[in-house]
Each structure stands twice: as C-alpha cells, then as structure tokens.
LODRENNU-20632 format. One record per residue (C-alpha): residue in three letters; x, z, y. Coordinates in steps of 0.1 Angstrom, whole numbers, plus 2048, in hexadecimal, padded with zeros to 3 digits. Example, Ala and Ser with C-alpha at 12.3 -4.5 7.8 and 13.67 -1.06 7.14 Angstrom:
2
ala87B84E7D3
ser8898477F5
This chain:
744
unk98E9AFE8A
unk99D99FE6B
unk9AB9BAE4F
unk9CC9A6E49
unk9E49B0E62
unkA0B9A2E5A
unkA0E9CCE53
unk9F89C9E3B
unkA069A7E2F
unkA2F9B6E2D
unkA1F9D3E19
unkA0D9BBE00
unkA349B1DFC
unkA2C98BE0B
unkA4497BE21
unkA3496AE40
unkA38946E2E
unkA2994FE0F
unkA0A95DE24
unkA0A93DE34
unkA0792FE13
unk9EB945E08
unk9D593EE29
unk9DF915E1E
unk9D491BDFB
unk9B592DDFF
unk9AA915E22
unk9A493AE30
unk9AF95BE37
unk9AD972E19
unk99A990E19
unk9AC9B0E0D
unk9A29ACDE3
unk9B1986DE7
unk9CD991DF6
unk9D89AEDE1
unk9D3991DC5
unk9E897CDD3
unkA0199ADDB
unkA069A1DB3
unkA05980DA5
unkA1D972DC0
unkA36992DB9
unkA55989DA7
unkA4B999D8B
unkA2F989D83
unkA34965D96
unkA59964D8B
unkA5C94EDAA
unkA87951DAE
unkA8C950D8B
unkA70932D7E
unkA86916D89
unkAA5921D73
unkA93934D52
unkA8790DD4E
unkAA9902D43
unkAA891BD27
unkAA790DD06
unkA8591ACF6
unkA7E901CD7
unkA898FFCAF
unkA778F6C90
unkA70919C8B
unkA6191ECAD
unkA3C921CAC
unkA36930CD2
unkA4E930CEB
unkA5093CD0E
unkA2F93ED23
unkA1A955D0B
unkA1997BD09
unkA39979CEC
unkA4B960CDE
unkA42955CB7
unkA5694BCA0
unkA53940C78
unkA62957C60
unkA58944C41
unkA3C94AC27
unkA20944C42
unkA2A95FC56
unkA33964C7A
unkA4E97CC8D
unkA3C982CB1
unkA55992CCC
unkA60997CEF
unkA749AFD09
unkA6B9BDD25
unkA729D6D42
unkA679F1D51
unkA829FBD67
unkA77A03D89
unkA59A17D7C
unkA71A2DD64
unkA87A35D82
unkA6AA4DD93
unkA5CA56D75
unkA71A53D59
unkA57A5FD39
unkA3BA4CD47
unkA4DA30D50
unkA5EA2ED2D
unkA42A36D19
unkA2BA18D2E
unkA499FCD24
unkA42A06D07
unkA20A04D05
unkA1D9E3D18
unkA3A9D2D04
unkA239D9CE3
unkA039CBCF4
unkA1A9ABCF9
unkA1C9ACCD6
unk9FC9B7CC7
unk9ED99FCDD
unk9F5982CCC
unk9EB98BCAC
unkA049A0C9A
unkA0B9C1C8C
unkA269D5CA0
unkA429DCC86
unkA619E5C9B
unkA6C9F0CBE
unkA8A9EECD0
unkA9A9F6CF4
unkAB39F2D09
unkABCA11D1E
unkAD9A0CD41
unkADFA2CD54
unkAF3A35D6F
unkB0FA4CD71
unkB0BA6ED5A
unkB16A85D71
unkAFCA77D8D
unkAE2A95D92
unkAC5A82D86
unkAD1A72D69
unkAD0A87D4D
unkAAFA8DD5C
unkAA6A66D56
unkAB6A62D37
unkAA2A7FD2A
unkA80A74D3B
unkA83A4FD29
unkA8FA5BD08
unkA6FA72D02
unkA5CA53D10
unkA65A41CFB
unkA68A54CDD
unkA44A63CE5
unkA30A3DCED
unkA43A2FCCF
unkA3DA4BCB6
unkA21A50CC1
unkA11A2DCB9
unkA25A2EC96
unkA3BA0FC9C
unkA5CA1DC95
unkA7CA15CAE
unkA9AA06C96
unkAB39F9CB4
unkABD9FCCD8
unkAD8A01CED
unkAE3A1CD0A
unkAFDA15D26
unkB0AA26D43
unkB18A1AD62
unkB19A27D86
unkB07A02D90
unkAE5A16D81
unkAE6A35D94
unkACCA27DAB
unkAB8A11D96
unkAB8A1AD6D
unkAB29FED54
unkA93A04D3B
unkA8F9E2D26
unkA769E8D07
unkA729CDCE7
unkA589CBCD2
unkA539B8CAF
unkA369B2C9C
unkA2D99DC7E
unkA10985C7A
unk9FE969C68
unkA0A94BC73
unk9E9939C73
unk9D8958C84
unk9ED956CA4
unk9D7960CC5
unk9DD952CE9
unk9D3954D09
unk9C1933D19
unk9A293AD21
unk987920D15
unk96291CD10
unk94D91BD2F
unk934938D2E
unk94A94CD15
unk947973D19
unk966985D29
unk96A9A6D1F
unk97D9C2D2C
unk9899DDD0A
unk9A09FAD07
unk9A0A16D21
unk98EA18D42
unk99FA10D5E
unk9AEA2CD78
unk9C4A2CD9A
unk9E3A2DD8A
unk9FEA0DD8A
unk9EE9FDDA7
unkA069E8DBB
unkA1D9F1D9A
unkA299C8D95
unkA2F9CADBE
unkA439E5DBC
unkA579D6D9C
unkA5E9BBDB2
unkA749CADD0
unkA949DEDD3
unkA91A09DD4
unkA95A16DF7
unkA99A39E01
unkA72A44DFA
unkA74A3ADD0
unkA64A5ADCA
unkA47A55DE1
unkA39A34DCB
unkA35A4FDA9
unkA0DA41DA9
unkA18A1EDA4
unkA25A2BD84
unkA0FA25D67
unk9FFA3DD51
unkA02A3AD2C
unk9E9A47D0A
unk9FEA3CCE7
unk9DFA4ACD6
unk9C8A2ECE9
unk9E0A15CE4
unk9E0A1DCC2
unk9BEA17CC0
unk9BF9F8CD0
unk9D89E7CBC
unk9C29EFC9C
unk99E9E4CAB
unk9B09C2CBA
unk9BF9BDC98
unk99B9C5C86
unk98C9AFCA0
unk9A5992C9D
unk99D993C75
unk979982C80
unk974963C94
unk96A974CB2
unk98896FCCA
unk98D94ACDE
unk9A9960CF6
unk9BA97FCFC
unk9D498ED14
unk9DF9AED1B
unk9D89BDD3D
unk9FF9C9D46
unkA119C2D69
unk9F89BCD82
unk9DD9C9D6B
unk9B99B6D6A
unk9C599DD84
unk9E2992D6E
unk9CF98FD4F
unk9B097BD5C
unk9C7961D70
unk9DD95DD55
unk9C1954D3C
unk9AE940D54
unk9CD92CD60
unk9D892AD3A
unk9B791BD2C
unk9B5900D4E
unk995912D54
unk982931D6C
unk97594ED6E
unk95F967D7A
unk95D98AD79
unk9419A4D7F
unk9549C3D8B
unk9379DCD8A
unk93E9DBD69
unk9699E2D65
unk964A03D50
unk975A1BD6E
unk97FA42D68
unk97EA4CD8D
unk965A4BDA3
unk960A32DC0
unk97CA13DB0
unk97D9F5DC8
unk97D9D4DBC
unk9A09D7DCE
unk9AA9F4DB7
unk9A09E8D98
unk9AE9C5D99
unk9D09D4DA0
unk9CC9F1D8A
unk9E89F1D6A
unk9D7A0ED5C
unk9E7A0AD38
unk9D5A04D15
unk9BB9E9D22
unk9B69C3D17
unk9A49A8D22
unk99198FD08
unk97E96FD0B
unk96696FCEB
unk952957CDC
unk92D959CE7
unk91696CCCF
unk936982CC3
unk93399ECE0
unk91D9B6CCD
unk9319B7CAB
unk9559B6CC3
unk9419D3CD4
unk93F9E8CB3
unk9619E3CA9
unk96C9F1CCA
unk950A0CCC8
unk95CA1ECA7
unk980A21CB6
unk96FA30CD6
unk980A15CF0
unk96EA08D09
unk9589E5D03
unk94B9D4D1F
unk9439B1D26
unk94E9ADD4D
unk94B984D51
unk949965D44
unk962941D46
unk955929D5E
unk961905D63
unk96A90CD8D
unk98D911D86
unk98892CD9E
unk98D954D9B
unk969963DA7
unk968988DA9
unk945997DB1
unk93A9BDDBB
unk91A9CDDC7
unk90C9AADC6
unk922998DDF
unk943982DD9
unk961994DDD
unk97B97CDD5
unk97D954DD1
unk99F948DCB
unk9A6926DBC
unk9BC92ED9E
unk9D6914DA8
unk9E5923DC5
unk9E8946DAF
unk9F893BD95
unkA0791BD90
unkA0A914DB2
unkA1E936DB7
unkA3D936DD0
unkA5A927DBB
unkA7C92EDCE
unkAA091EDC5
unkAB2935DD7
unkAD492DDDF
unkAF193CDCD
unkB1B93BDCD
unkB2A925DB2
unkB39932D95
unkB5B931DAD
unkB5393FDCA
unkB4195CDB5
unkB5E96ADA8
unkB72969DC7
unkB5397FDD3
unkB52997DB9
unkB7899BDB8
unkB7C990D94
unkBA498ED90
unkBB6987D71
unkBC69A4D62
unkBF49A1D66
unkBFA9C6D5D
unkBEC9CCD35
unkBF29F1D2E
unkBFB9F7D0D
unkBF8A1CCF6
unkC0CA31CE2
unkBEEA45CD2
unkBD3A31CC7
unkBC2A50CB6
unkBC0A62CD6
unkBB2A46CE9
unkB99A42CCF
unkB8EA61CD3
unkB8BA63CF8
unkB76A41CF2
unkB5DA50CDC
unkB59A6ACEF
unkB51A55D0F
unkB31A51D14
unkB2DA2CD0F
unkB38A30CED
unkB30A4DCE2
unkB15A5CCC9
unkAF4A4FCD2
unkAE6A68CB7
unkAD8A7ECD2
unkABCA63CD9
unkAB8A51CBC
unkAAAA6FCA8
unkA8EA74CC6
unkA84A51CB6
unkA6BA4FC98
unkA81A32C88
unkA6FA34C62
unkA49A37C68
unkA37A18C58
unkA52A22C3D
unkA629FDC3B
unkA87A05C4F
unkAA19F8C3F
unkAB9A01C57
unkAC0A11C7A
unkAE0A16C8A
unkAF89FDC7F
unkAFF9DBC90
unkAD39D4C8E
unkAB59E8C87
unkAA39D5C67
unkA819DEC5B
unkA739CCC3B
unkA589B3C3F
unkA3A9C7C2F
unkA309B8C0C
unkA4D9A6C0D
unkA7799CC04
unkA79993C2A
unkA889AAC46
unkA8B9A1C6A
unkAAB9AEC7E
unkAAB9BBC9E
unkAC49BFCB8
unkAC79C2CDD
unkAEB9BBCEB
unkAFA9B7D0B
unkB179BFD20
unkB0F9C1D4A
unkB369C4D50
unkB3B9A5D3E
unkB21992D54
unkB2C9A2D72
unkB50997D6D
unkB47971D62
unkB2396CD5F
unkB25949D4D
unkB3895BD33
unkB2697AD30
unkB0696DD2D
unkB19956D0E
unkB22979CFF
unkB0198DD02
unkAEF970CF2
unkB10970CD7
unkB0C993CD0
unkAEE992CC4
unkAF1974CB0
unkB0F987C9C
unkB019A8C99
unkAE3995C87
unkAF9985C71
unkB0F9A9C6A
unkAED9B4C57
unkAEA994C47
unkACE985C5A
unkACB961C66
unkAC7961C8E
unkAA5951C93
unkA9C955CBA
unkAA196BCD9
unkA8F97DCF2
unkA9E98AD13
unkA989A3D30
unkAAC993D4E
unkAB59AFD66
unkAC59A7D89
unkAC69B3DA9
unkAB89A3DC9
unkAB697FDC2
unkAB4974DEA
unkADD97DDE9
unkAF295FDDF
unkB07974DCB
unkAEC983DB5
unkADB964DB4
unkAFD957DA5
unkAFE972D89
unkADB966D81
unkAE493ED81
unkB03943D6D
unkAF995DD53
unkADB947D4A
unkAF392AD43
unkB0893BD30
unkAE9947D1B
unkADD924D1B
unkAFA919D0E
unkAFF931CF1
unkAD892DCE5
unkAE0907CE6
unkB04909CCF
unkAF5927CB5
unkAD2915CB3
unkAC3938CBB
unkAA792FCD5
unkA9994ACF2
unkA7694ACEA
unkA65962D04
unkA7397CD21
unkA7298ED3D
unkA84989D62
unkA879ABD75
unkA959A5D9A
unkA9F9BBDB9
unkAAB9D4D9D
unkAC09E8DB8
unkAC0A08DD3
unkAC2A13DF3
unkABEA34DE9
unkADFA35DDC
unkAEDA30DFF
unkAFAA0EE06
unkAE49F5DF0
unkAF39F6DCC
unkAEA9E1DB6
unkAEC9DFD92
unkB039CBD7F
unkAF29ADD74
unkAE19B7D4D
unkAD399CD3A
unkACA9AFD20
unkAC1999CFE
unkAA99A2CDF
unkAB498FCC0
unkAA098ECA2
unkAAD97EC81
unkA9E97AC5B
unkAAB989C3D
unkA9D975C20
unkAA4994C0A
unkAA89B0C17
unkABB9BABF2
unkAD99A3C09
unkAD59B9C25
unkAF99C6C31
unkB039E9C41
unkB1E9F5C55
unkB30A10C45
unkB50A13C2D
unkB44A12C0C
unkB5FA18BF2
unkB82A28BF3
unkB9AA0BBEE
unkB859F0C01
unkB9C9D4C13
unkB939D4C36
unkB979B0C48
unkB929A5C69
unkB80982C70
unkB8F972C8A
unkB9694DC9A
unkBB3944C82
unkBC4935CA1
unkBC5957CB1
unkBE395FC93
unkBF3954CAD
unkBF9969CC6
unkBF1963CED
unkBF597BD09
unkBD896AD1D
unkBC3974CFD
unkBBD997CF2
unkBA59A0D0E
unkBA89C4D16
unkB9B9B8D3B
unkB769C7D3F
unkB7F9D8D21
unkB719FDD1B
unkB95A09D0F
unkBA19FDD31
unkB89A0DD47
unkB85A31D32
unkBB1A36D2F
unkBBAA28D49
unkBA0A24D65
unkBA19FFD70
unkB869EAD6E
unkB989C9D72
unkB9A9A9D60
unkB84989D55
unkB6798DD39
unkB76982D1A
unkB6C95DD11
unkB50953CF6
unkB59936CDF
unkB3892ECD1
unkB43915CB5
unkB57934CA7
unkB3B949CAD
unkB22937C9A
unkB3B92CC7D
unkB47955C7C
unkB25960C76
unkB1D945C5C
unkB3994DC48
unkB2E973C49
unkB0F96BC3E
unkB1A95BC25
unkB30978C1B
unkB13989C19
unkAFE974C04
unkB1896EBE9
unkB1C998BEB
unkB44997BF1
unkB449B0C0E
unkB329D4C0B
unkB359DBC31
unkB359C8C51
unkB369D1C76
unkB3C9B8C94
unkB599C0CAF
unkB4C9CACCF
unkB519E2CE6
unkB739F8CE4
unkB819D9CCD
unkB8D9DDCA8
unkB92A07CAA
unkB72A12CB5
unkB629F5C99
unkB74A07C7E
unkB6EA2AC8E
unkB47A23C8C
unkB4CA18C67
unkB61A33C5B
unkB4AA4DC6C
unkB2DA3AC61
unkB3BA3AC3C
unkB4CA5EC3C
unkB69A4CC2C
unkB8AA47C43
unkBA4A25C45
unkBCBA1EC47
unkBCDA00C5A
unkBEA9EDC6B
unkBE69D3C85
unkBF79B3C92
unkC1A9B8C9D
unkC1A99CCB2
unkC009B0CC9
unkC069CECDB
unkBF19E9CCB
unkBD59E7CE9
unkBD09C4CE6
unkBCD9C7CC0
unkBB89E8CBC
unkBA19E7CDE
unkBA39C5CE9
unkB819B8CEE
unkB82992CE1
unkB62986CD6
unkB55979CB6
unkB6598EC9B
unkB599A0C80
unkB6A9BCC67
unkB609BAC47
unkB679CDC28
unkB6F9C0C04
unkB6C9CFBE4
unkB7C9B0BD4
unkB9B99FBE4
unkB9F98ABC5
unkB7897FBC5
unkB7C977BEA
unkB98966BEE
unkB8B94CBCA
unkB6A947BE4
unkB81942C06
unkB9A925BED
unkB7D912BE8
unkB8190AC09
unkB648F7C21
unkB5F8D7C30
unkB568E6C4E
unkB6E8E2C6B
unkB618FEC7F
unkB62916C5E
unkB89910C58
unkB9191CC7D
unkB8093FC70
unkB9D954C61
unkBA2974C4E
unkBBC991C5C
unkBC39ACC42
unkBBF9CDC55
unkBC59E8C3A
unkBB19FBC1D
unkB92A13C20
unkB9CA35C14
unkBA8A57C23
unkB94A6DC3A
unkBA6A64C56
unkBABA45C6E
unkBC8A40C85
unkBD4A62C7F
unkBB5A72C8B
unkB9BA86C6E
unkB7CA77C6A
unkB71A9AC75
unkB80A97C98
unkB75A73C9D
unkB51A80C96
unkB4EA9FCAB
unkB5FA85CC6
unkB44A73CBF
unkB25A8DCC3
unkB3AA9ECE4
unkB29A8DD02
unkB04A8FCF8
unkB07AAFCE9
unkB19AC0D06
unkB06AA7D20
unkAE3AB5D15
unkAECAD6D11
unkAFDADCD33
C-alpha cells in the first residue's frame, strides 16, 4: 500500500494539482523523502510561487550594481574596490511561538545570507510590528524578540545601529520580526552559489544537524490557526557562539582558493541549499547521507533533508582542497565532512544504507516550481473594499503642547530607549551613529560609512497601496540623505496576508508598483529581499490579518564620514527652516494630510482618510539639495518629517539636543495641518548662518526640479521649552510607556 495518502499530501501543504504536478514531473509516485522535498521547496517561502510573477517587474540594475536579486544578498559597489553585501528577511511566524528563538535564528540566518557571499558582517538592523500593548501576550513577545535579538546579535559582535518597532491591533495574531544584515567585502573576492565542476567534493561544515526546524519553511508558508502553539518544534534552535565561529573559518577559508560555491543551509535546511546550488550551476548532485554529521540518534534521510538546524553550510570545493578546508574547520571545532560530489545528471540523488532514496530531476523542484498569478481587485475596486473615504471633517487644536505630549507618550511614538539599550550598537568600535534618522558605522580602514535604515508605514499601504509603497521606499531614500549619505540600493521584507484573497493579493500588486516606481524616479535600485505570505490568524478569532508591511532596508555611502550629519539642536540661536514644495506656500485644504495621520488617530480616535501622496521628482530634488547642505556644511542638524508631522520632528530634535525652540507656523493652515499634518518629503533643518545660506540659495540652480524646493522659516533654537511644554516634560512623556509597560 503506497505511503502517500492525499492526508499525507494536505499535511506536506500541496494542493491536489500541485501533487498532480509532482507525480507529472517525477513520471512516478514519490516516495516519502521526495515528497517532503518537494513539500519545502514548493512552499511559498521558498518557491515564492504567488509572488515570482510580480517581484520580476522590480527594478534591480544600476552601474553600481554588482549582484542583484537571485543570490543569497544583493551587492553593490561602494567605491575603492570594495563591496557593500546586504539583504532582509523575516522570521515572523517562527517568533510568534517562540519569540527568543525565533528572533535570535533571523538573526542568525540573515548573517549567513551575508557572510555567505564573502563579506564581513558590520551592521544589523530590524524591523519589529506588534499587536496591541494591552493584548496578554504581547509584552510577553516584545520581551521574548528583544532579548533575541539583542542576545544572537551581541553575541556574534556585529553591533545593531537601526530598526524600527510598531504597534497595531492587525499584529495581535501574527507579529512582524524582519532582521537586515550588512557586511563589507572585496569586490573581486565575491562568492556565489552555482555549483560547477563535475566530481567536485560537497561538503557539509558548521554544526551537526538535529530535529529541530523541520517542516519550519512549510509552516512559514500558511496562515496560524487555533493550534500555533503546538508547531514550537518547527522552531529553530540557535548557538551565536557557533555562528561566530563560522563566520571566521568561512572568511579564513575564503582567503585561499579553495571554494568553487557556497550557500547557507537556512529555510528548508540541506534540501534548500543543495537544490539551489545545483539548479544555480546548471548542474547535479548527489549526496551520501550516512555521512550528514547528526546529534540524535536514528535521523532519517527524511529528517535531515528538512532539518533547519541553525549554524550549518554547505560548500562545493575544489578537488584536492578537502583536507586543508578540513583543518581550518577543525581548529574552530565545527564539523567537516565531505557528504557528495557534483555530477552532470541534473538530478538530485540522495543515498542511505546503500540504497537510493531519492531521484528528482532538479527542473521540476526548482525552476519548474508552481508559479501562480492570482487574481486581484484593481486599484478601484480595492478601496471601495477596504473602505478608504476621503476625510470632510479636519479637527483642528487649541493645545498643541498637550497633544504633543499625549503623542509621545503613545506607543507608536514614544521612547524606543527601552530596547535599543538591550542592543550591543558599538562592538567592532566603528558606530558613528545610532538613533537618529539612520544607523551609520564607518567603513573599517577607511573615510567611507554606509547608512542604514528601515522605514515603512502599513497604515499608509493599507489605505492606498500604490502610494504607500511610493512612501516606504521614499522614506528611506530621505532618511539616508538626512545623515548625509547618497542612497545607493534597497532591500525589502514583503509581508502580506493570504495571497489566494483578491484583496490581499491587491495590497501586494499595488504596493510593488508603487515601490517600482519610486526605485525607478530616485535611481535607488532593490537589489535582494524577501516575500513572507499568509502572515495572518485564526487564533485571534475571525481571521485577521495584518496590514500589509513592506518593510524596506536602505543603505547609502558617506564619502566622509567627517560630512556625516545628526539630528539634534546644536546651538542656541540656530534658524530652524522647513523644506518644503515651494508651491505648497500656497495653501490647499485637500493638502495637509492629517488623514492616516498618527495625531488623528491618538486625539481624536478616527482612523479615516487617504495616505498622503508621494511626489517623487520633489523627493529626489529635496534630498539632493540636503545633501548638498550638508556637503557645503551650512546646516548643523537635520531630521526628515514623518510620523506625527512638523511637532513631533522638532520634539525629537529638541529632546535629542537638550536645547528647546520658539517656533511659529503658517497662518494660512490651521494649527493641525501645519504642526501634525503628515505630507511627505520634507525636511527641518537647522542653520548656524542665515546670511551664508541664503548667498548659497541666490546663486540659484538650473535645475527645474530644485527651484520647486522652498525654504519656510519656522523659528530660532533656544529655550528649554517647546510649544509651551519643558523639555523635562516632553522627555519623561517620552520614557512613560516603556517604562510603566515593562514594569507593570
């Protein structure tokens, strides 16, 4: 009686078709090992088989581009022969039942990604969504992936210099955990992951390989149901002190002339890695599994090939090399084993105990995968679905001071002190800054810095998806230019609910256009990423799912760091101005977008209104002109206007520089539009000489797009107090919700 039931099939997460594609593929039913094969690498996660058809239209190439999409990280040129190495990932459902493991493995796995290819980890990054605060498990999960983490991260020695933390009630059921990692390589010593040279050695180095994670990329790739707790095992297990290990015996062994491939064994574990290398180099391969280096007793072929035990990688090496690879791995006491060899049978072979376990043709498993357009609502009809009104009633206020307060003290805006200083954010001793609008470490040896940041805003996308996914990818771009970096490329973690609903598939369409579009008009390319799908719950009662977060890692060059800019006041007397579209002088009703703003939602309760709009041509000519600011050293402190609008900007800087403002705003707006409207690209800038500006701004430009960029005095640095409140109350409004959150 055949083993493969359609039970057993449902539970491998196959639909009946896609089994009738395996049987098609392989000319035969599979046996159990095949079809747990075929399970993982057809999952969403790893197959990407809803998303492939759209992530194509994504703009992936400049000059500086030296790897795109398709490798473990994306690789870029940052000048002087050297290479910036990068990408984003999740770990979302596997930080939702177990938050410190779960963490602590996206962490490890996003620095494998890295390390992989060649470089020296230098910086890591995250991006954190949880539900609501006063749901009983969340401070629970927000504690659980802090001190992961904080402890994988620290642990290593690759300090974490940005992130971001949200909360929303769309998370209560399914929490966001998106790590980043960057490293630094040379640009001539970049390693991939084709697998070539018939009869080459493959061998198998890091830790041995356990029970834990298996079915981990199947369960990544469905919705929660009531029983979340019950898949704990498919949670991996992490060691930082291994993976510190590895990184340094890859990066000893990558100095030689040893390696002709490497990947990193992450989702779906051995099976992932071999495929992937096979598939890459057009080749096979076969694998003894006697010889997997196992820490329980009794492994099946089955269990180890769907294994993500953590800390392991997978090398094809150049024949003759095994025994001095061998060594290298041997004196950091990691595992060494040579497990198979690259064959020309474009075929994956698995042997144990002498018999063939598994023949699959690679085709079929990999770039033959299931590839789905899945319908979707037009850009229309999805806002008549989601119930997306323009705003008719704009509230205004009579106390901007107190609504500042009770906005800092919210806990989207508040203090993120409480988790940042769990983060080792100075080890490797070249951070140059944390906190401010991006995280930059120096370039070791060097002038250089790269920027970091991760930006995005779900209620943005949720509202207009075309538009927000215009602003995440904006966001980034200008809070790389507020430190004075030049955007170079992107990375992204695309998190959606169930794709196989018309209106999720919609957010997903719509948000990548938008992104599309903004890499195309600021030249700042998405080099590497990550989709995670089916990111919502039935446990939650009633199927919610999260708002749609594609969340974006930016990284930009500083050519001197000496150039590099910061976010707090400076100097008493210091003229504050606003940069803004010099048409906006103007005023408009339609314009000031306190819709989806946070001001709107924290006074006054609504949650109404259309995502503000995106002019890229401003965008990139507003963060030109800063940077040139910057350069010629006329500003001493620039922040970009985000969330909560101009207040909370000038809040952050006056807290930031323990020195207070008088401002005035705009008469021709009421005083919500101007101080917690949430227009987009704007900066605030400080000057500690009007006269020295204003000679550089007469010159004038040829540039068109540069004259529509104007300059709105807003009032003089000074004082210890800002709209009437002391710097003192604005900063203990500040520390409330963590500190009494934590302590409750």
């Amino acid at each position: 009686m055949s083993q493969i039931t359609p039970e057993v099939v449902e539970q491998h997460g196959l639909s009946s078709e896609e089994y009738e594609r395996v049987l098609a593929g392989l000319g035969r039913e599979p046996n159990l090992v095949e079809l747990g094969i075929f399970s993982v690498m057809w999952s969403e996660h790893c197959s990407y088989k809803s998303s492939r058809f759209h992530l194509k239209k994504l703009p992936t190439e400049a000059p500086w581009v030296i790897c795109g999409p398709g490798e473990n990280a994306g690789v870029i040129d940052i000048g002087d022969g050297q290479a910036a190495i990068f990408k984003m990932e999740s770990h979302n459902h596997p930080s939702y039942i177990e938050p410190y493991q779960g963490a602590a493995t996206g962490v490890g796995g996003i620095l494998r990604d890295v390390f992989t290819m060649g470089a020296r980890p230098v910086a890591n990054a995250n991006a954190l969504r949880f539900g609501r605060p006063d749901h009983p498990k969340m401070k629970h999960l927000v504690q659980g992936v802090v001190a992961g983490i904080g402890g994988y991260g620290n642990c290593v020695g690759v300090p974490t210099v940005a992130g971001e933390t949200n909360f929303h009630p769309a998370y209560d059921g399914n929490i966001l955990v998106n790590a980043m990692t960057v490293g630094v390589a040379d640009a001539d010593k970049i390693f991939y992951s084709a697998a070539t040279g018939v009869g080459n050695p493959i061998v198998y180095v890091g830790s041995k390989t356990g029970r834990d994670g298996i079915h981990g990329a199947t369960m990544a790739s469905a919705d929660f149901a009531e029983d979340a707790e019950a898949k704990r095992p498919t949670v991996q297990v992490g060691d930082p002190f291994t993976e510190k290990l590895l990184i340094e015996a890859c990066l000893e062994l990558m100095a030689t002339d040893a390696i002709v491939a490497i990947q990193d064994m992450g989702a779906a574990g051995l099976t992932s890695s071999s495929v992937e290398m096979a598939t890459n180099g057009k080749a096979g391969i076969r694998l003894d599994m006697n010889k997997v280096p196992c820490r329980e007793e009794g492994m099946t072929p089955y269990e180890m090939m769907l294994s993500e035990s953590q800390e392991r990688m997978l090398m094809v090496l150049k024949p003759g090399k095994e025994e001095m690879a061998a060594a290298i791995f041997e004196k950091w006491e990691l595992d060494f084993a040579v497990i198979g060899e690259v064959t020309d049978t474009r075929h994956m072979v698995l042997e144990f105990d002498g018999e063939v376990v598994c023949d699959i043709p690679l085709g079929p498993l990999a770039k033959d995968a299931p590839e789905y357009e899945r319908p979707y609502l037009s850009r229309e009809d999805y806002t008549q679905w989601a119930g997306i009104k323009p705003m008719t009633d704009r509230p205004d206020t009579d106390d901007v001071g107190t609504d500042l307060i009770s906005l800092l003290s919210s806990p989207n805006l508040c203090s993120r002190n409480w988790i940042a200083q769990q983060y080792d954010s100075q080890v490797g001793a070249d951070t140059l800054q944390t906190g401010g609008d991006a995280g930059v470490v120096r370039v070791h040896g060097t002038k250089k810095a790269l920027a970091i940041s991760t930006d995005c805003t779900p209620r943005y996308v949720h509202a207009d998806p075309y538009e927000g996914g215009k602003q995440a990818i904006a966001e980034a771009y200008r809070n790389l230019c507020a430190v004075g970096a030049r955007p170079l490329a992107v990375t992204n973690c695309l998190n959606f609910a169930n794709p196989q609903r018309p209106e999720i598939m919609a957010q997903f369409v719509h948000a990548l256009d938008g992104m599309g579009t903004a890499c195309r008009a600021l030249d700042f390319p998405i080099v590497s990423g990550n989709v995670s799908l089916y990111n919502e719950s039935k446990a939650t009662g009633g199927g919610s799912a999260i708002l749609p977060t594609p969340a974006i890692g930016g990284v930009g060059i500083i050519d001197d760091y000496a150039h590099m800019m910061t976010m707090p006041f400076k100097n008493e007397g210091d003229t504050i101005y606003l940069l803004w579209p010099e048409e906006w002088a103007t005023p408009d009703p339609e314009r000031s977008h306190l819709g989806k703003s946070l001001w709107l939602k924290q006074i006054h309760g609504r949650d109404e209104g259309r995502a503000p709009p995106v002019d890229l041509t401003l965008e990139k000519a507003a963060g030109e002109i800063v940077r040139d600011l910057i350069a010629d050293g006329l500003v001493n402190a620039v922040h970009d206007v985000s969330d909560g609008g101009i207040a909370v900007a000038l809040a952050e800087m006056a807290m930031a520089g323990n020195l207070g403002a008088e401002v005035a705003r705009n008469e021709d707006y009421s005083a919500a539009q101007w101080w917690f409207g949430e227009d987009q690209g704007r900066y605030i800038i400080t000057v500690p000489d009007t006269d020295a500006l204003n000679r550089q701004l007469a010159k004038g430009t040829q540039d068109e797009h540069h004259a529509r960029v104007g300059f709105r005095r807003l009032g003089t640095v000074g004082g210890d107090a800002l709209f009437g409140k002391t710097l003192d109350e604005l900063k203990k409004a500040h520390r409330e919700f963590f500190d009494s959150w934590m302590e409750s």
